[in-house]
PDB file of N, CA, C and O in Angstrom:
ATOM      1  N   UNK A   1      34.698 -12.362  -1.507  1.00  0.00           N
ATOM      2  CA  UNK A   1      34.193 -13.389  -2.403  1.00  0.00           C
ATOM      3  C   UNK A   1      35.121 -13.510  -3.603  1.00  0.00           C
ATOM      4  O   UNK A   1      35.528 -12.502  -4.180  1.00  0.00           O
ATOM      5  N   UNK A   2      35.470 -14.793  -3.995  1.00  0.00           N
ATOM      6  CA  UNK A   2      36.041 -15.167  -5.286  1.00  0.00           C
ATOM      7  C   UNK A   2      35.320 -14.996  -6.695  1.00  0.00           C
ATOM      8  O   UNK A   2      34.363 -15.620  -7.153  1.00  0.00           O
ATOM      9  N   UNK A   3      36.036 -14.005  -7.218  1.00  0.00           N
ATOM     10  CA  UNK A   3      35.547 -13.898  -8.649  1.00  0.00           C
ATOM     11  C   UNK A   3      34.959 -14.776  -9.111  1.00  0.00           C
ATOM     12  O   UNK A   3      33.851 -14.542  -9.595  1.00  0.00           O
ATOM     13  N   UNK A   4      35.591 -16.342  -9.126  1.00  0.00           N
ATOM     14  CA  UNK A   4      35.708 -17.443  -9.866  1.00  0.00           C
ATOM     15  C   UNK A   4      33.991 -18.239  -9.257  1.00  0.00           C
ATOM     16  O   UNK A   4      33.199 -18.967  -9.854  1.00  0.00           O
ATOM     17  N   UNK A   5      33.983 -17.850  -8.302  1.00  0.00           N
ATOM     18  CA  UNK A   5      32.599 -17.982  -7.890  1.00  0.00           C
ATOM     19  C   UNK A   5      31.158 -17.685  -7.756  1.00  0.00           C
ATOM     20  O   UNK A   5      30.063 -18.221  -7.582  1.00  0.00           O
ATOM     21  N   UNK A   6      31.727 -16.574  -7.926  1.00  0.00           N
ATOM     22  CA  UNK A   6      29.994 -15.645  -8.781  1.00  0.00           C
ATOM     23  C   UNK A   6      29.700 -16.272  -9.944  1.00  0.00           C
ATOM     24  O   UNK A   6      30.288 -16.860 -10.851  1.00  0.00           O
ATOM     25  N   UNK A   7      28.126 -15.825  -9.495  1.00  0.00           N
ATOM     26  CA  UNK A   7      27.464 -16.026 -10.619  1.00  0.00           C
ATOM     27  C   UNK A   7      26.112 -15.007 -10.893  1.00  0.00           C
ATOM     28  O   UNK A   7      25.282 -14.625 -10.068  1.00  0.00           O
ATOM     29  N   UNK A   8      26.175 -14.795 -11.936  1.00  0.00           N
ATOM     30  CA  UNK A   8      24.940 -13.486 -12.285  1.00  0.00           C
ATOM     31  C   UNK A   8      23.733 -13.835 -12.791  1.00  0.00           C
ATOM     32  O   UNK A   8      23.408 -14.379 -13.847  1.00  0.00           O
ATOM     33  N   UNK A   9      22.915 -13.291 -11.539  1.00  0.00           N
ATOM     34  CA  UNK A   9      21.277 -13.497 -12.018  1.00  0.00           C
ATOM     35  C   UNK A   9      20.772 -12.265 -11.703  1.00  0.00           C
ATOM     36  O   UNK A   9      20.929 -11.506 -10.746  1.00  0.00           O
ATOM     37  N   UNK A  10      19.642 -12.201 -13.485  1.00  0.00           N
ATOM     38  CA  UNK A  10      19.170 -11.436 -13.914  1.00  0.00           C
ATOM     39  C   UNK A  10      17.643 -11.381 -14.150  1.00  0.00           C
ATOM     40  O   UNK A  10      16.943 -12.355 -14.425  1.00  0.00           O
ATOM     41  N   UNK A  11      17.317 -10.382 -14.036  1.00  0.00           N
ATOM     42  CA  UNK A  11      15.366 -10.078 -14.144  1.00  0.00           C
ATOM     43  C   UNK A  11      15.476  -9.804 -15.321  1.00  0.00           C
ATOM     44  O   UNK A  11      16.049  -8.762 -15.639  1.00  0.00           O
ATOM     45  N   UNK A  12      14.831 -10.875 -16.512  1.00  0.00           N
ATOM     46  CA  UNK A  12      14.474 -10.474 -17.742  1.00  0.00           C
ATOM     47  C   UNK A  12      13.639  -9.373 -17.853  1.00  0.00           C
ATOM     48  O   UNK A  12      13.692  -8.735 -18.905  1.00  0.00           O
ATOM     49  N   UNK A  13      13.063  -9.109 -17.190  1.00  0.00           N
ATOM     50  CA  UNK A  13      11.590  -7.898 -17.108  1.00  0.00           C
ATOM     51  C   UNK A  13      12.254  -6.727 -17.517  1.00  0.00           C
ATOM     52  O   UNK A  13      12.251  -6.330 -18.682  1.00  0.00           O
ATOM     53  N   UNK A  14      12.931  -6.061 -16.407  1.00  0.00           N
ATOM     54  CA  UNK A  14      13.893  -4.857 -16.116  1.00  0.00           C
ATOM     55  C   UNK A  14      15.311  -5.269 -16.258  1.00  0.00           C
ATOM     56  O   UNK A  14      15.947  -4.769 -17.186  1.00  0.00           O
ATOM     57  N   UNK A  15      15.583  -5.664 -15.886  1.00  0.00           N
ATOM     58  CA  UNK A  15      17.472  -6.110 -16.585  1.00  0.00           C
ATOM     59  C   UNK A  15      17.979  -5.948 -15.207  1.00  0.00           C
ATOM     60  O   UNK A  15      19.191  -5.735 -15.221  1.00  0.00           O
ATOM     61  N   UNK A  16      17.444  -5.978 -13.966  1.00  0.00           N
ATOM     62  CA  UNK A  16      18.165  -5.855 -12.641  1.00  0.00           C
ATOM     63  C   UNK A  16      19.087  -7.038 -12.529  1.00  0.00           C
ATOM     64  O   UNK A  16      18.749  -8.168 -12.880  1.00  0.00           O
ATOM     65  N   UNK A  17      20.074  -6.784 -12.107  1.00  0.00           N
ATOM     66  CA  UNK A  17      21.297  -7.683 -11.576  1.00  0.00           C
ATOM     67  C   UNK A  17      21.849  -7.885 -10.475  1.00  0.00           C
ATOM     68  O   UNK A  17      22.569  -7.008  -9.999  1.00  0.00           O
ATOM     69  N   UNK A  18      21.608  -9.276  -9.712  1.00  0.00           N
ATOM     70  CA  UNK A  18      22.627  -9.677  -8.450  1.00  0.00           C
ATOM     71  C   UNK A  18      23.604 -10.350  -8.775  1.00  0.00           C
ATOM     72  O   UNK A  18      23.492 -11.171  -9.685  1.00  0.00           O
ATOM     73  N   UNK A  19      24.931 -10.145  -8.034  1.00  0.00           N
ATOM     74  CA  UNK A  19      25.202 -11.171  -8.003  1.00  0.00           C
ATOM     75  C   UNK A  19      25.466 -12.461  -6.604  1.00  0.00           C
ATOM     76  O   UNK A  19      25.229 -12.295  -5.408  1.00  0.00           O
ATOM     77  N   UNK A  20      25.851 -13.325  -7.080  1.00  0.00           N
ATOM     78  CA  UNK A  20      25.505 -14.367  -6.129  1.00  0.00           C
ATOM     79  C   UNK A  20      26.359 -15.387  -5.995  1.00  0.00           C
ATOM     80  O   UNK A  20      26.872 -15.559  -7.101  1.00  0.00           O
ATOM     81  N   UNK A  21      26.782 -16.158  -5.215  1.00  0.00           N
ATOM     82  CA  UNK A  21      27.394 -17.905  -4.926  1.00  0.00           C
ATOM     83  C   UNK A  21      26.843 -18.698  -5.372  1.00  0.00           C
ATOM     84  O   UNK A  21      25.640 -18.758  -5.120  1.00  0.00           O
ATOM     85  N   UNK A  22      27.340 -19.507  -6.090  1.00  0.00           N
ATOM     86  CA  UNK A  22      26.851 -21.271  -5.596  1.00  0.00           C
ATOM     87  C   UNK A  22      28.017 -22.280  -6.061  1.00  0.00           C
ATOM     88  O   UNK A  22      29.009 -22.287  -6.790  1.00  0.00           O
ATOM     89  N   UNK A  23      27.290 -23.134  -5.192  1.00  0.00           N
ATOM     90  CA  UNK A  23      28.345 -24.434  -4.997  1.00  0.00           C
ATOM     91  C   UNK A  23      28.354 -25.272  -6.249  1.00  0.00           C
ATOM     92  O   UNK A  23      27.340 -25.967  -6.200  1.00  0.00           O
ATOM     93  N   UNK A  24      29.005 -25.515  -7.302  1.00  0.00           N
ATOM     94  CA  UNK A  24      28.861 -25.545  -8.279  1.00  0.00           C
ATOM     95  C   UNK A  24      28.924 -27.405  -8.021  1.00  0.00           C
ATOM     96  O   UNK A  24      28.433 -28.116  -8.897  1.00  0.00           O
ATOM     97  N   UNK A  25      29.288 -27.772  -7.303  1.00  0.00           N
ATOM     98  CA  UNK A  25      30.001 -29.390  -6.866  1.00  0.00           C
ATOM     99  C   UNK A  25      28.127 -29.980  -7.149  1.00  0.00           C
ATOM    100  O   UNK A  25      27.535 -30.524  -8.081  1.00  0.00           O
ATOM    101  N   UNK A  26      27.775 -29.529  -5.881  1.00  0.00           N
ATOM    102  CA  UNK A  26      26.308 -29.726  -5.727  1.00  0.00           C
ATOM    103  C   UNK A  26      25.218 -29.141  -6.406  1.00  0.00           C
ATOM    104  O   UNK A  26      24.269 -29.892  -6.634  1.00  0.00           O
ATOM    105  N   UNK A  27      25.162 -28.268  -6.685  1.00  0.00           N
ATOM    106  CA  UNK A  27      24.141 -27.678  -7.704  1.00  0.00           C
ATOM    107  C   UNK A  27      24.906 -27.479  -9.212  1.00  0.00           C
ATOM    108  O   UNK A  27      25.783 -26.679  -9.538  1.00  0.00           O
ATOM    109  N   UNK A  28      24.103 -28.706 -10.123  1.00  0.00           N
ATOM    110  CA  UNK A  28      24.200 -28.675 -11.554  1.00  0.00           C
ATOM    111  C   UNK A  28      23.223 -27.500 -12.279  1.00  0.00           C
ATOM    112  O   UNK A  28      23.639 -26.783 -13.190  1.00  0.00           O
ATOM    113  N   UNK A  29      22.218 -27.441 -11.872  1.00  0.00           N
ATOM    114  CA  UNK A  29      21.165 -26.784 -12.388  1.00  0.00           C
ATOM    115  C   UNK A  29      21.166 -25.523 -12.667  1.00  0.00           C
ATOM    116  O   UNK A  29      22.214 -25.193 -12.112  1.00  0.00           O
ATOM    117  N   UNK A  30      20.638 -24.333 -13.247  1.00  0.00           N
ATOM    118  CA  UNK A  30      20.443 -22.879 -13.053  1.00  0.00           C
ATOM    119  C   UNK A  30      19.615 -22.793 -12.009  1.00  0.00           C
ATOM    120  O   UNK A  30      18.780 -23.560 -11.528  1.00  0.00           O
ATOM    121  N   UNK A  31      20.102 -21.420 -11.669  1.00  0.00           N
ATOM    122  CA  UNK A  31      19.995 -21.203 -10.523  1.00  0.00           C
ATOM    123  C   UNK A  31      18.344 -20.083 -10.479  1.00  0.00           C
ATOM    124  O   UNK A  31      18.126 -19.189 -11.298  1.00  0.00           O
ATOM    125  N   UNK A  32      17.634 -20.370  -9.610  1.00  0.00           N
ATOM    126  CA  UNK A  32      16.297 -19.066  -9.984  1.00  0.00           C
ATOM    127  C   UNK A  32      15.892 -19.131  -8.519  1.00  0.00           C
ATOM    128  O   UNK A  32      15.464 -20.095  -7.885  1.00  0.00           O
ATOM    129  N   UNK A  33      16.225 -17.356  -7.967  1.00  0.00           N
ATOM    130  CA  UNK A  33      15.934 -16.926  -7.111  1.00  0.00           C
ATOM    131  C   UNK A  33      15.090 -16.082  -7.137  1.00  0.00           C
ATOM    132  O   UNK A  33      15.031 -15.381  -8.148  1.00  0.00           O
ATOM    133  N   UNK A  34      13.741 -15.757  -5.570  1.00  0.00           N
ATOM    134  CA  UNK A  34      13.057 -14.713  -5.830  1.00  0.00           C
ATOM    135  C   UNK A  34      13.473 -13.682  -4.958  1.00  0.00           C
ATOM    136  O   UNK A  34      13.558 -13.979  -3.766  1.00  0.00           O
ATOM    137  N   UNK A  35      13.930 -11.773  -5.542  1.00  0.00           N
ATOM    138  CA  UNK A  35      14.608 -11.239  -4.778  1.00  0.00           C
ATOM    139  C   UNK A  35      14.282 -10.336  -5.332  1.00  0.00           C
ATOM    140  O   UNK A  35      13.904 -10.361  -6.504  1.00  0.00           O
ATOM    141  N   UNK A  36      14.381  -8.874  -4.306  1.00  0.00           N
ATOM    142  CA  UNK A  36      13.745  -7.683  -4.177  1.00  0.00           C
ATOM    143  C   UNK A  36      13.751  -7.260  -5.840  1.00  0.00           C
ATOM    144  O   UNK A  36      14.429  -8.162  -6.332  1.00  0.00           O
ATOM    145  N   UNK A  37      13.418  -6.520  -6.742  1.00  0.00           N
ATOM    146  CA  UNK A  37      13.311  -5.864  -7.641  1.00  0.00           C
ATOM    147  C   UNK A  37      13.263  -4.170  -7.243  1.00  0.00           C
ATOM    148  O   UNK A  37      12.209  -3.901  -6.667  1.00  0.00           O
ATOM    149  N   UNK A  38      14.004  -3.202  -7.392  1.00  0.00           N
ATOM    150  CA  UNK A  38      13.450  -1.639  -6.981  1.00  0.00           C
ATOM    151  C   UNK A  38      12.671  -1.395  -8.037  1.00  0.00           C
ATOM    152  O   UNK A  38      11.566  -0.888  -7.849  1.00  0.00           O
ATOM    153  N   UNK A  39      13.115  -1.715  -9.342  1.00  0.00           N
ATOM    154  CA  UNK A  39      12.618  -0.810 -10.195  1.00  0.00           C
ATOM    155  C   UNK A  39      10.624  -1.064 -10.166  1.00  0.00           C
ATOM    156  O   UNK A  39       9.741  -0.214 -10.284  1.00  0.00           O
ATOM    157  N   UNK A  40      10.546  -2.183 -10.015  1.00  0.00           N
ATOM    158  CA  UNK A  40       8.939  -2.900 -10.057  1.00  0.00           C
ATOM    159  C   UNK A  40       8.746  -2.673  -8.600  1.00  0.00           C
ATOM    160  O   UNK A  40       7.582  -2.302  -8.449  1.00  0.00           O
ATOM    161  N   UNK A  41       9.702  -2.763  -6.848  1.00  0.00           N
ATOM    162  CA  UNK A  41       9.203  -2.954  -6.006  1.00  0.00           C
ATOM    163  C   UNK A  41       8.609  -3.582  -5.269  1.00  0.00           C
ATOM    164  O   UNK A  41       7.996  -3.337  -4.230  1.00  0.00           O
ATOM    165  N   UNK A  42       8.945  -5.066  -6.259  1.00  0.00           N
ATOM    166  CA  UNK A  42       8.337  -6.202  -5.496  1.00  0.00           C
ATOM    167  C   UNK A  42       9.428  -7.057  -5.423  1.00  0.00           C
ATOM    168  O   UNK A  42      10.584  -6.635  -5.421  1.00  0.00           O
ATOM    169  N   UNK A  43       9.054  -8.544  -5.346  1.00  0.00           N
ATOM    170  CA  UNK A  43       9.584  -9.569  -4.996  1.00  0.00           C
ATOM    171  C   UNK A  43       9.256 -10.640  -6.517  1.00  0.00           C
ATOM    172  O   UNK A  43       8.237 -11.161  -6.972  1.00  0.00           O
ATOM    173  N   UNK A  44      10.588 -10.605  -6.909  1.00  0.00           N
ATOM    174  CA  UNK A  44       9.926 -11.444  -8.809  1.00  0.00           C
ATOM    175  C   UNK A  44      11.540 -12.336  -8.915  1.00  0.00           C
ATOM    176  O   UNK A  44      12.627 -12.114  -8.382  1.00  0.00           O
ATOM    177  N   UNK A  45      11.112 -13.293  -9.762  1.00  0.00           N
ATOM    178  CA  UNK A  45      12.105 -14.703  -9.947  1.00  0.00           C
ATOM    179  C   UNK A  45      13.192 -14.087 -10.660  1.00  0.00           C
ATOM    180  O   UNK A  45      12.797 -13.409 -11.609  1.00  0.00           O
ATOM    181  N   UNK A  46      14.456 -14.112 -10.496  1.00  0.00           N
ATOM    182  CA  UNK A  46      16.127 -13.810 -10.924  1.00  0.00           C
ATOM    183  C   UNK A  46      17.002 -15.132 -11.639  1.00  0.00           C
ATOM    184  O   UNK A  46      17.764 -15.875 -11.021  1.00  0.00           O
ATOM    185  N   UNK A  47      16.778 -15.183 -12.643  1.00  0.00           N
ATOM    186  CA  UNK A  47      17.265 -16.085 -13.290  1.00  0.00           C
ATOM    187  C   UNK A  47      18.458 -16.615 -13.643  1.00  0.00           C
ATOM    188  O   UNK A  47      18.527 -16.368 -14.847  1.00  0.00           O
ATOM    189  N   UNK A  48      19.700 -17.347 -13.245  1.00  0.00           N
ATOM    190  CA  UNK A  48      21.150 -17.097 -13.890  1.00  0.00           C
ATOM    191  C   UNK A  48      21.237 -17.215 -15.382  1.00  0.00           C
ATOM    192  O   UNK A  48      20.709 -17.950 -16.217  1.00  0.00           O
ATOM    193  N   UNK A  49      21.956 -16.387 -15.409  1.00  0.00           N
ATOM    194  CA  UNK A  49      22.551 -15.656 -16.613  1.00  0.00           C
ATOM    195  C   UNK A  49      23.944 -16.185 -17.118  1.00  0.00           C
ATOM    196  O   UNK A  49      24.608 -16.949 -16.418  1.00  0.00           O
ATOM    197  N   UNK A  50      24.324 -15.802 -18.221  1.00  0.00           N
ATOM    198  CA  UNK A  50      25.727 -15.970 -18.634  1.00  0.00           C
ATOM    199  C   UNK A  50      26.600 -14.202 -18.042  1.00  0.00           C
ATOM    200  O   UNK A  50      26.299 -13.019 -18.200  1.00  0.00           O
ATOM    201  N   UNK A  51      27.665 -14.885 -17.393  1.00  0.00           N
ATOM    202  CA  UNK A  51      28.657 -13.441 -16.791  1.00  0.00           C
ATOM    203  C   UNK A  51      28.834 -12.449 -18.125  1.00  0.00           C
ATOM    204  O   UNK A  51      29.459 -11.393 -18.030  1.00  0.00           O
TER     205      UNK A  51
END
């Protein structure tokens, strides 16, 4: 994966971090995914972040 292409989303809750793709052409918007959490153990919304 290209550096230049990540993008970092973060769980305000716990501060967990993925990172992730997107097509920047087609998606203007921030990005909010729902994805595993360990520290909580569930499944909670990941918000993009500034890198």
């Amino acid at each position: 994966m290209s550096q230049d292409k990540l993008i970092k989303i973060t769980n305000k809750a716990t501060g967990t971090t993925y990172y992730t793709r997107k097509n920047k052409k087609l998606v203007t918007r921030k990005i909010e995914l729902k994805k595993f959490d360990k520290k909580l153990r569930k499944r909670v919304v990941f918000k993009e972040s500034k890198k």
